[in-house]
The first five atom37 places (N, CA, C, CB, O) and aatype in JSON, in Angstrom:
{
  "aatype": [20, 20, 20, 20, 20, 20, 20, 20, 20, 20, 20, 20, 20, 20, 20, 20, 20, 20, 20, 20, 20, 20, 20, 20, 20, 20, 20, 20, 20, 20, 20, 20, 20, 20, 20, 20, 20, 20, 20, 20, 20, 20, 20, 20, 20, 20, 20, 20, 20, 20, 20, 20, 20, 20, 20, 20, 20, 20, 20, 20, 20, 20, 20, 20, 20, 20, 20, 20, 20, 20, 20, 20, 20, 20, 20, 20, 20, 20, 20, 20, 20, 20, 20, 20, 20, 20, 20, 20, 20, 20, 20, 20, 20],
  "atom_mask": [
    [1, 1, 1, 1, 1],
    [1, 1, 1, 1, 1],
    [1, 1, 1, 1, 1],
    [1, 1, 1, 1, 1],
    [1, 1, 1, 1, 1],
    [1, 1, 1, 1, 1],
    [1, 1, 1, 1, 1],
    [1, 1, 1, 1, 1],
    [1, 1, 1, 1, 1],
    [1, 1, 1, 1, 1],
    [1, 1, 1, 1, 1],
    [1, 1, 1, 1, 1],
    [1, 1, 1, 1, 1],
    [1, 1, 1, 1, 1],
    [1, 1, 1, 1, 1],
    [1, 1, 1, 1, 1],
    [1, 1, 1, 1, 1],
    [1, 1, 1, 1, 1],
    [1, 1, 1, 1, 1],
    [1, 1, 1, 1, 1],
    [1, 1, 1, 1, 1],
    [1, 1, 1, 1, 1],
    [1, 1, 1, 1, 1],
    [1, 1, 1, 1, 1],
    [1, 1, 1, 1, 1],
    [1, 1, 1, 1, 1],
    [1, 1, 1, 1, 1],
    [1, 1, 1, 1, 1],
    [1, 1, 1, 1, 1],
    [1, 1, 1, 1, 1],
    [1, 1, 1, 1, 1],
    [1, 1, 1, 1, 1],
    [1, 1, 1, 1, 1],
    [1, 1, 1, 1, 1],
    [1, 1, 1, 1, 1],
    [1, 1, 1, 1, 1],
    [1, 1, 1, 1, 1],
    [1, 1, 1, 1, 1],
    [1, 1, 1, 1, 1],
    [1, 1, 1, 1, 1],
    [1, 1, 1, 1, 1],
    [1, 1, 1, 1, 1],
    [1, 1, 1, 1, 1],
    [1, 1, 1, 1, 1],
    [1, 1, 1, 1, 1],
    [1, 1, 1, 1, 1],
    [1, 1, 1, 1, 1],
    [1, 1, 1, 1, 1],
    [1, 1, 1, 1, 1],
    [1, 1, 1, 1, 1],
    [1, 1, 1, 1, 1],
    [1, 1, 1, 1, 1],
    [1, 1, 1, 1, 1],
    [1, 1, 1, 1, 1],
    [1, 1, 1, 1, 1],
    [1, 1, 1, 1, 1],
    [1, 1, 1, 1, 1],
    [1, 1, 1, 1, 1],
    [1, 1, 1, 1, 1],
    [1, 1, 1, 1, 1],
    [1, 1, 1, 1, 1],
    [1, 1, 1, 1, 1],
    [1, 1, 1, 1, 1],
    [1, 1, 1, 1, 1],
    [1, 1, 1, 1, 1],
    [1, 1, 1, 1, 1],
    [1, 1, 1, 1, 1],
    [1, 1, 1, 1, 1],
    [1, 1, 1, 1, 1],
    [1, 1, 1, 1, 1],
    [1, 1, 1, 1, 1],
    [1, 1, 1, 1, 1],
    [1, 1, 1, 1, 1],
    [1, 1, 1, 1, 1],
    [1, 1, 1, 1, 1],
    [1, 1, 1, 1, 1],
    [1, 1, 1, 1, 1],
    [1, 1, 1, 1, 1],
    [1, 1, 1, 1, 1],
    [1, 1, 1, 1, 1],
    [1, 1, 1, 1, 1],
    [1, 1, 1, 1, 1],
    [1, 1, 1, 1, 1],
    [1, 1, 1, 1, 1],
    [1, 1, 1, 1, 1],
    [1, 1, 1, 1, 1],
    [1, 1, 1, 1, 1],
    [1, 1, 1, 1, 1],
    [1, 1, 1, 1, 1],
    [1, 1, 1, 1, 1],
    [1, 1, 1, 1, 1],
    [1, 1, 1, 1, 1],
    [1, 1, 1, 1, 1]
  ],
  "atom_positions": [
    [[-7.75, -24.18, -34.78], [-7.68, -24.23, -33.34], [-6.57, -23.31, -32.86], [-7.46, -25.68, -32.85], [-5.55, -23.38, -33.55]],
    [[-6.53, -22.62, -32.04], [-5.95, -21.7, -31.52], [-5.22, -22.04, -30.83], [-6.49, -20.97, -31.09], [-5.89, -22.74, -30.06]],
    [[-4.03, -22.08, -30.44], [-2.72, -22.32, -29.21], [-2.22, -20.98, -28.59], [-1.19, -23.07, -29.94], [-1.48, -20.1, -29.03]],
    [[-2.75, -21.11, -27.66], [-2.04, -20.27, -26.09], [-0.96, -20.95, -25.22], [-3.27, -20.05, -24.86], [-0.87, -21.96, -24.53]],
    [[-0.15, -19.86, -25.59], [0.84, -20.28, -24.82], [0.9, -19.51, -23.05], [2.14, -19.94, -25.79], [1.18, -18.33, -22.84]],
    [[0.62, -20.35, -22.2], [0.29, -20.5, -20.93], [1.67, -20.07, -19.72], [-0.23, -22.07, -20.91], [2.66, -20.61, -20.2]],
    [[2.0, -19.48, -18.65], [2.81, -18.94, -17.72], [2.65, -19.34, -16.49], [2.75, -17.74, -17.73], [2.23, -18.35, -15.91]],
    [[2.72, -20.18, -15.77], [1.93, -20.28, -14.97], [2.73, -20.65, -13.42], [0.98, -21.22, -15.57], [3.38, -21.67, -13.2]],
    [[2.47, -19.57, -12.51], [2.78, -18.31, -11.17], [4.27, -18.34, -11.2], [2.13, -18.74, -9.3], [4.88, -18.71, -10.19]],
    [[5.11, -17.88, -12.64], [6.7, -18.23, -12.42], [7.02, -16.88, -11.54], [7.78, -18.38, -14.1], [6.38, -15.88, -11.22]],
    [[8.75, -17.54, -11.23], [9.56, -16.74, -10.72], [9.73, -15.21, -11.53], [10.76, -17.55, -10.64], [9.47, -14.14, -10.98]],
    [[10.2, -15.35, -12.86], [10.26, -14.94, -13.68], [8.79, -13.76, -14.02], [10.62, -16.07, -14.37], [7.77, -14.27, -14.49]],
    [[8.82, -12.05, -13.71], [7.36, -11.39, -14.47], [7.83, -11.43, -16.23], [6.96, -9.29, -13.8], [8.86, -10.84, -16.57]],
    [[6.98, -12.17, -17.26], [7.89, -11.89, -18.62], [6.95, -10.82, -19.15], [8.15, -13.34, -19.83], [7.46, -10.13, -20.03]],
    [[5.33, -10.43, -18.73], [4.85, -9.49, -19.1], [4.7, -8.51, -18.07], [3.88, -9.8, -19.68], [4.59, -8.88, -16.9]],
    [[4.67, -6.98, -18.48], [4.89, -5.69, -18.25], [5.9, -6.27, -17.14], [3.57, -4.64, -17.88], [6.52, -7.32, -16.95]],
    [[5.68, -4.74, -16.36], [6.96, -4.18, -15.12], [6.66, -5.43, -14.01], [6.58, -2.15, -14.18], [5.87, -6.37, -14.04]],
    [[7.7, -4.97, -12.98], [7.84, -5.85, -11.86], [7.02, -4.98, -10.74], [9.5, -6.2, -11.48], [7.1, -5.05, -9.52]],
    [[6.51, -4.46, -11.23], [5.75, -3.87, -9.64], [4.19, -4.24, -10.5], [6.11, -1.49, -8.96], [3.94, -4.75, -11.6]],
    [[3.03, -3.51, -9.0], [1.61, -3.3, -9.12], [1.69, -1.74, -10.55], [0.83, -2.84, -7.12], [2.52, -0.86, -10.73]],
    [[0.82, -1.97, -11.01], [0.21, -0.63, -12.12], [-0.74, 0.38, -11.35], [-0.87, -1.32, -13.56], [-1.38, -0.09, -10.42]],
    [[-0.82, 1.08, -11.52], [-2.18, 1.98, -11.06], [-3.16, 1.58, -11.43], [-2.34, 3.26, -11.44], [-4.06, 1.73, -10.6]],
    [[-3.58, 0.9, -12.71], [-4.61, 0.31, -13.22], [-4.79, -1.2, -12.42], [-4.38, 0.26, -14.79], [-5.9, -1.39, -11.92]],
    [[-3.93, -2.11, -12.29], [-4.13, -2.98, -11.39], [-5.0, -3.02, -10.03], [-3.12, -3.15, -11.19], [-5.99, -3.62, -9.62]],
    [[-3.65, -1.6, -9.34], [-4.32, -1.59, -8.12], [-5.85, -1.28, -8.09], [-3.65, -0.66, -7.32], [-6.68, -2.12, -7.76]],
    [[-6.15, -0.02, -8.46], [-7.53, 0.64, -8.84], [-8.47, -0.85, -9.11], [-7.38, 1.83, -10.46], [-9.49, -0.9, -8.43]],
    [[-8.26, -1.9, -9.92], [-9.13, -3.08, -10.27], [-9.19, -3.88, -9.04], [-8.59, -3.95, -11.5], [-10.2, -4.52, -8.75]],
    [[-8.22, -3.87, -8.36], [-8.03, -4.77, -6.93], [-8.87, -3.83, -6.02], [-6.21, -4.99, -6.28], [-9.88, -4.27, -5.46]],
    [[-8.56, -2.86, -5.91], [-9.5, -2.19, -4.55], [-10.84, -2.43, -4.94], [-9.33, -0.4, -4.22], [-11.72, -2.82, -4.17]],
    [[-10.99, -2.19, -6.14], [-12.6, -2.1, -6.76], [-13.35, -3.45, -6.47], [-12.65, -1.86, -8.56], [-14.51, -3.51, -6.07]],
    [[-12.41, -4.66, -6.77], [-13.17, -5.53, -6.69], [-13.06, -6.16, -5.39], [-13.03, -6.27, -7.67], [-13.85, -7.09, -5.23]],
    [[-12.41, -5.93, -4.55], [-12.18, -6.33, -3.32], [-13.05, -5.89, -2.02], [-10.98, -6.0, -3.18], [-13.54, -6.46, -1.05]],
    [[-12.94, -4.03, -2.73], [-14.43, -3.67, -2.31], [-15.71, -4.16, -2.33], [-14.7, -2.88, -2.76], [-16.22, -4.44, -1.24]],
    [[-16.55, -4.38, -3.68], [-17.37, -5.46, -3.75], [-17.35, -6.3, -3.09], [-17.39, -5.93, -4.57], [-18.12, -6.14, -2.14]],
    [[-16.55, -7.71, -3.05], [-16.17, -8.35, -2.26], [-17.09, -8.13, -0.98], [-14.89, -8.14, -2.21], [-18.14, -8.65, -0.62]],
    [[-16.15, -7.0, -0.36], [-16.68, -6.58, 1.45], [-17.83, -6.1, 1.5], [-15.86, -5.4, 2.32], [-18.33, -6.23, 2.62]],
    [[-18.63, -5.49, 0.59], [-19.72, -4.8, 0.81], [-20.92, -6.08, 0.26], [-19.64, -3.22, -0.05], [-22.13, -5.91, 0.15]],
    [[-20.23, -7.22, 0.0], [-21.58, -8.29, -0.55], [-21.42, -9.36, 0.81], [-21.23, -9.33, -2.54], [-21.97, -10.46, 0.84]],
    [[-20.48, -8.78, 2.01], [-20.25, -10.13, 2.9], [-18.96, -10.75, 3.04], [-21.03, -11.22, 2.41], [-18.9, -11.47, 4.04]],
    [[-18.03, -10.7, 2.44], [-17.08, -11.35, 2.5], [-16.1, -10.88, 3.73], [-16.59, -11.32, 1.23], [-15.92, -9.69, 3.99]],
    [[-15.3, -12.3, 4.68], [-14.9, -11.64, 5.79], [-13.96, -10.8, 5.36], [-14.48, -12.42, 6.83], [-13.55, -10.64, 4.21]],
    [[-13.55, -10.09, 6.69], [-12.14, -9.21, 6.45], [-11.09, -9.78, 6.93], [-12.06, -7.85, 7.06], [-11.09, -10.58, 7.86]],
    [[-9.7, -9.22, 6.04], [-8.74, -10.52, 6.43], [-7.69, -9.8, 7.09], [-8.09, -11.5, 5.09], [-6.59, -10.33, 7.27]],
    [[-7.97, -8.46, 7.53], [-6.75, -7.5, 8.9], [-7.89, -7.08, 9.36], [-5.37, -5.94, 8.49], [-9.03, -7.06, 8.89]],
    [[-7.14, -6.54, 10.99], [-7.82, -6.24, 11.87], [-7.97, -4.69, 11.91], [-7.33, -6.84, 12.94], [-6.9, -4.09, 12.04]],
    [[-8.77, -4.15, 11.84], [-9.43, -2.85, 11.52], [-9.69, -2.13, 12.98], [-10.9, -3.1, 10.63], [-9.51, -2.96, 13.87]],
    [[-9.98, -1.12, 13.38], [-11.0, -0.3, 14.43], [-12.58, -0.41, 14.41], [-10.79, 1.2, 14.23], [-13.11, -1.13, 13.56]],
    [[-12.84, -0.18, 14.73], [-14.33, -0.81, 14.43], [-15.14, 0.84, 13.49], [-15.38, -1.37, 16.49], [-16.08, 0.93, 12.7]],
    [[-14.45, 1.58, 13.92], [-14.89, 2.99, 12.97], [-14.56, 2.81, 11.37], [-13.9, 4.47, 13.52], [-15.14, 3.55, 10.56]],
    [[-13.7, 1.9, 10.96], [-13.56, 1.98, 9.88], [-15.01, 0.88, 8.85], [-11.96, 1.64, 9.84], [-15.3, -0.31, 8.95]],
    [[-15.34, 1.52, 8.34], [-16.77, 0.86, 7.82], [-16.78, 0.86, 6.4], [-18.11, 1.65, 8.29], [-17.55, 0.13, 5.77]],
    [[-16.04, 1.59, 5.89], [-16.15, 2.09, 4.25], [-15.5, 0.8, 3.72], [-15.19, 3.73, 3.71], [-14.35, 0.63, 4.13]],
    [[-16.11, -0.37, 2.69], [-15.38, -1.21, 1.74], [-14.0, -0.43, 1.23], [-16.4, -1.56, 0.47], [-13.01, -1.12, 0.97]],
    [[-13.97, 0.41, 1.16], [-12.6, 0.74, -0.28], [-11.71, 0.88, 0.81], [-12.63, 2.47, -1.63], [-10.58, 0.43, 0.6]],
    [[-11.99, 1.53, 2.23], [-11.26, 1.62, 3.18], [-10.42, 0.46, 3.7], [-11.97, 2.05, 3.98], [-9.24, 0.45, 4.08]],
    [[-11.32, -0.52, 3.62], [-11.13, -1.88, 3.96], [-10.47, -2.45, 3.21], [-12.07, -2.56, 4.09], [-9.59, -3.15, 3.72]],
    [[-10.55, -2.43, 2.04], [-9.81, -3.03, 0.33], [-8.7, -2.25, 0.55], [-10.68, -2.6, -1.47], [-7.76, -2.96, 0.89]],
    [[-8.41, -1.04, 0.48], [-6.99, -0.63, 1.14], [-5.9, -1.17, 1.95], [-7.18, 0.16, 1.78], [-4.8, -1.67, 1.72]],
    [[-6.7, -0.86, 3.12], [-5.68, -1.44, 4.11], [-5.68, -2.95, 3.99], [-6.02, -1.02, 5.63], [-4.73, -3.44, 4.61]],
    [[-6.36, -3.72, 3.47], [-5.88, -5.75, 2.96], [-5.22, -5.29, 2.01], [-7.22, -7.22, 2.28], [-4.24, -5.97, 2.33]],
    [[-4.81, -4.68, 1.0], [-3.8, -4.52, 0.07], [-2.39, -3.75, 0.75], [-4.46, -3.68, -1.13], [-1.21, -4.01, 0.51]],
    [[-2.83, -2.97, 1.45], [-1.53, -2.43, 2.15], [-0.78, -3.21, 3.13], [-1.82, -1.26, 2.85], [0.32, -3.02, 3.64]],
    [[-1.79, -4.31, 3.3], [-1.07, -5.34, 5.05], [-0.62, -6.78, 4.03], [-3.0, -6.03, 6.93], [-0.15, -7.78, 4.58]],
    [[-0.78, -6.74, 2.83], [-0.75, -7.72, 2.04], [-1.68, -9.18, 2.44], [0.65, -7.91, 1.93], [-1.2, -10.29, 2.7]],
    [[-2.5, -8.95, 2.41], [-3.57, -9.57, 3.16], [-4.37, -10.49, 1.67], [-4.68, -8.14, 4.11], [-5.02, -11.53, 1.7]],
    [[-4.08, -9.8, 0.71], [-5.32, -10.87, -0.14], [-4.51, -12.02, -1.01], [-6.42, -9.83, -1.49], [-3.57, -11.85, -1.79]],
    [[-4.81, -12.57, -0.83], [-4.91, -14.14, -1.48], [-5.14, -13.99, -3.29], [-6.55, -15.1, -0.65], [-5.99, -14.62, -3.92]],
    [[-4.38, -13.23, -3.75], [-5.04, -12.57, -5.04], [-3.85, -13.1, -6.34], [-5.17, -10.52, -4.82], [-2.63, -13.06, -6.15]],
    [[-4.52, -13.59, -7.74], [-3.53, -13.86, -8.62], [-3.98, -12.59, -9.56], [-3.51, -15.47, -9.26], [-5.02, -11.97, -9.38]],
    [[-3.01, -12.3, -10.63], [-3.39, -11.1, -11.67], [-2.79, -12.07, -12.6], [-2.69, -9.32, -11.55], [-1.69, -12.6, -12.46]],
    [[-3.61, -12.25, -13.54], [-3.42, -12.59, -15.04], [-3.28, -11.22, -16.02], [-4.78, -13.5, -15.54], [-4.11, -10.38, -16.36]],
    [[-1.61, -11.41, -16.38], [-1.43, -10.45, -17.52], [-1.35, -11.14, -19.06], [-0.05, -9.65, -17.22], [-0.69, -12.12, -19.42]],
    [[-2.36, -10.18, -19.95], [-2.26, -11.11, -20.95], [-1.72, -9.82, -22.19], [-3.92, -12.08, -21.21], [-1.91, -8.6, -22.25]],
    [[-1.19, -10.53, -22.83], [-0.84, -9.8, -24.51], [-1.76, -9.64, -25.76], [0.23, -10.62, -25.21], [-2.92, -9.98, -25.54]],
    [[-1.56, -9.3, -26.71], [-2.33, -9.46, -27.61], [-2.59, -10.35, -28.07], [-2.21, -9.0, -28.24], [-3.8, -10.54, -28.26]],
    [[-1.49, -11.52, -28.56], [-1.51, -12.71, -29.43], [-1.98, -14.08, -28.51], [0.06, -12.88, -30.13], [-1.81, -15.25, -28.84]],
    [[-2.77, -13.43, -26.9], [-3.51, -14.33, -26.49], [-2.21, -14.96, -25.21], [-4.1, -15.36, -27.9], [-2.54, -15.27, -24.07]],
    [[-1.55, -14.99, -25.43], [-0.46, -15.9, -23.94], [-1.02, -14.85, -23.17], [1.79, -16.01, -23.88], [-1.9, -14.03, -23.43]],
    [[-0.34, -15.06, -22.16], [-0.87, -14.53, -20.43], [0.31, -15.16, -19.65], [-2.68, -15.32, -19.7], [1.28, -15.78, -20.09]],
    [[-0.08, -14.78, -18.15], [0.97, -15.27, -17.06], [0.38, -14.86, -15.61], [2.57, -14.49, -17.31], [0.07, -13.69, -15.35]],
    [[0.29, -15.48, -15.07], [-0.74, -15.27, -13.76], [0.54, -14.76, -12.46], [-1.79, -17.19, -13.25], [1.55, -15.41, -12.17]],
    [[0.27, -13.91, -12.08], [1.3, -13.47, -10.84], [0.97, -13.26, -10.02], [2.02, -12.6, -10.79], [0.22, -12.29, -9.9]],
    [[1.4, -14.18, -8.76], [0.92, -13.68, -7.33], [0.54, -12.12, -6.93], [2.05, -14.03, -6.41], [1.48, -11.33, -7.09]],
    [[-0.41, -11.67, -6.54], [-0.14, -10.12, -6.4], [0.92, -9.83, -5.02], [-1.78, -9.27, -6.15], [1.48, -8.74, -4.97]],
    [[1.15, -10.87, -3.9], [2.46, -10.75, -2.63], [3.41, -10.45, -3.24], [2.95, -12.01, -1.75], [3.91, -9.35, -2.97]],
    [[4.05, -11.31, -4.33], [5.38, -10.72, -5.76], [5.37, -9.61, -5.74], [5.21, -10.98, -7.46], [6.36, -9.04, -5.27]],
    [[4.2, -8.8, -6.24], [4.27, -7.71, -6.89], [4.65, -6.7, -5.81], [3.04, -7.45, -7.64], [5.67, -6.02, -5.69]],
    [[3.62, -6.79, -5.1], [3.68, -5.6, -4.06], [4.96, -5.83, -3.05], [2.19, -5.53, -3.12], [5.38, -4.96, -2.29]],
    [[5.53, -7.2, -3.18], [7.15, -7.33, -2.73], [8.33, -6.21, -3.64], [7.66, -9.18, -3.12], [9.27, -5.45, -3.4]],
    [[7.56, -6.7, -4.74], [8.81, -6.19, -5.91], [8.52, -4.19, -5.42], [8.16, -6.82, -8.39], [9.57, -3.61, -5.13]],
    [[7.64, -3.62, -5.38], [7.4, -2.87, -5.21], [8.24, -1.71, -4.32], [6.54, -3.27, -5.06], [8.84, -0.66, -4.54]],
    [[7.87, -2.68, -3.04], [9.05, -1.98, -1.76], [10.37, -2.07, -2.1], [9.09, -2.76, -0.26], [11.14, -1.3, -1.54]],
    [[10.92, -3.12, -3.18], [12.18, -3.1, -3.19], [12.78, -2.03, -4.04], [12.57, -4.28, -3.52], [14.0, -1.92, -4.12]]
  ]
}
């Protein structure tokens, strides 16, 4: 039986950096996009010209708008789930 050792939304990032990755973000727009283009409301207020999902997945990541956890995991199986607001806090700082 296998034991994972579990992280769960600490203060503390103990895996990778304290900011968003490029690879992160890129997975967040992507799927957030989806998201908007299957229906899902929008959670900032837009112009009404703006129509493009990724456009939209942008600017909710830029207004810090999504409600989003990121699970980082290692090889030997632990993980640690981090608010993505943290991240993109840690970011500006």
């Amino acid at each position: 039986m296998l034991h994972r050792r579990e992280f769960r939304l600490s203060e503390e990032i103990r895996i990778g950096p304290p900011k968003l990755t490029r690879f992160e973000r890129a997975r967040i727009i992507g799927a957030r996009s989806l998201q908007v283009s299957l229906g899902a409301p929008i959670l900032v207020d837009l112009p009404d010209s703006v129509i493009d999902p990724i456009d939209i997945a942008l600017a909710e990541l830029e207004g810090d708008a999504l409600p989003m956890t990121l699970r980082r995991a290692l090889p030997d199986g632990s993980h640690q789930d981090i608010v993505l607001s943290y991240l993109l806090g840690s970011k500006a700082a």
